[in-house]
C-alpha positions, 0 to 999 in steps of 0.5 A, a space after each residue: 529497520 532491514 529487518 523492518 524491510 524483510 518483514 514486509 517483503 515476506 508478508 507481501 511475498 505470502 500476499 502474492 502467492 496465487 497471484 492474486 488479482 487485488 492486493 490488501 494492504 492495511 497501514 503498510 508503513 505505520 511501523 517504518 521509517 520513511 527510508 523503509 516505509 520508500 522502499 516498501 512503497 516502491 515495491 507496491 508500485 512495481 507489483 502494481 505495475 508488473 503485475 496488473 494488479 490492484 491494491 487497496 490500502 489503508 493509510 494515515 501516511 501521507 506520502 501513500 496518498 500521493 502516490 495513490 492513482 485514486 483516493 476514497 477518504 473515510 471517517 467513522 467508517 463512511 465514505 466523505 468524499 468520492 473517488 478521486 484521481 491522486 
């Protein structure tokens, strides 16, 4: 799964060219193992962190929605809940 990794890294490499103020990530891990799917994880924190920036991210992934600092739950597309701190 290092080529997983890579892949990934270079996706998210192009994402943060112009430095963008919000960050877009749909499924980020759906395709990893969860040793990959960690360290793609961790990667997304630190950008968040170092960076000040925001990511939105789309995920079935349940380890992702914990280390979410908000979670908005959708189903056919609407919103079910309101915002809540993770």
């Amino acid at each position: 799964m290092v080529h997983a990794l890579r892949d990934e890294q270079v996706a998210l490499a192009r994402a943060l060219a112009n430095d963008p103020a919000l960050l877009i990530a749909d499924e980020p891990t759906g395709q990893l193992d969860s040793e990959t799917g960690q360290a793609v994880m961790d990667l997304l924190r630190a950008l968040v962190r170092t960076r000040g920036m925001t990511a939105l991210v789309a995920t079935h992934d349940p380890a992702l929605v914990e280390a979410a600092d908000q979670v908005v739950t959708l189903r056919d597309g609407r919103r079910v809940d309101a915002p809540v701190p993770a």
